[in-house]
N, C-alpha and C positions, 0 to 999 in steps of 0.2 A: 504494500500500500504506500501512495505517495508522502512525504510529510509536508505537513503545513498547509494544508489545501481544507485540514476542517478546520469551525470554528474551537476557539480553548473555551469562549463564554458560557458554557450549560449551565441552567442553573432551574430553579424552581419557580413555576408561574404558575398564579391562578387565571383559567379562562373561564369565564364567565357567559354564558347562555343568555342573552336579553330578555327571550322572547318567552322562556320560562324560569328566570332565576336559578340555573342549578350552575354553580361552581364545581370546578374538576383542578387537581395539581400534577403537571409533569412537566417534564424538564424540557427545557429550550433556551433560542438566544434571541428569541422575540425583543426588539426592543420597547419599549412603555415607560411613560412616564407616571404612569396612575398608579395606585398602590391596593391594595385589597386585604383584610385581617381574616386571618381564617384560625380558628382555634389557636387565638393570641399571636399569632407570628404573622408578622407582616408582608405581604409576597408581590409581586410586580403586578400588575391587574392587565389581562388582553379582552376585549370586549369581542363574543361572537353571538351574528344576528342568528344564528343555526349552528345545530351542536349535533350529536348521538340521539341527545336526549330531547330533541323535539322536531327533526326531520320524520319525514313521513313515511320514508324506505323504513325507518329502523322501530319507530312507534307505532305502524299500522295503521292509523290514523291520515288522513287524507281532508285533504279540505276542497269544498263544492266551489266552483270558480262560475259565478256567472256569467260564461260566453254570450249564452242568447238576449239578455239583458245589455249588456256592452254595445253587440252590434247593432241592436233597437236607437240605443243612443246615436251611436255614427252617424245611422240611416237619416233619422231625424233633425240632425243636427247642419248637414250637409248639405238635406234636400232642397234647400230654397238655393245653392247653386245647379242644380240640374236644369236642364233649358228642355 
């Protein structure tokens, strides 16, 4: 293996879930300037919109997207330029 081609910085990061509050800790060189306390010890904080724990491959759980609503809108919205 080559040297000096990986980072030395590993170190301990909370990533945090937005969309449902769950906090997770593993090691990286993420940088952050936010901070996050997790059972008293302070850890660098990464903000994620989507995690394990609220995607829809891994929770089964799925959400309804109102397609035919949407394109109601367009339709409507546009019509008065059709000639």
């Amino acid at each position: 293996m080559k040297k000096g081609i990986h980072p030395e910085n590993y170190r301990l990061i909370a990533f945090k879930d937005m969309s449902n509050g769950d906090v997770f800790l593993t090691r990286s060189t993420a940088d952050t300037k936010e901070t996050l306390e997790v059972d008293g010890v302070e850890y660098p904080l990464v903000k994620l919109e989507i995690s394990r724990t609220s995607h829809p491959f891994y929770t089964g759980k799925s959400k309804l997207i109102d397609a035919a609503g949407r394109i109601d809108k367009f339709k409507n919205k546009y019509a008065k330029f059709k000639k």
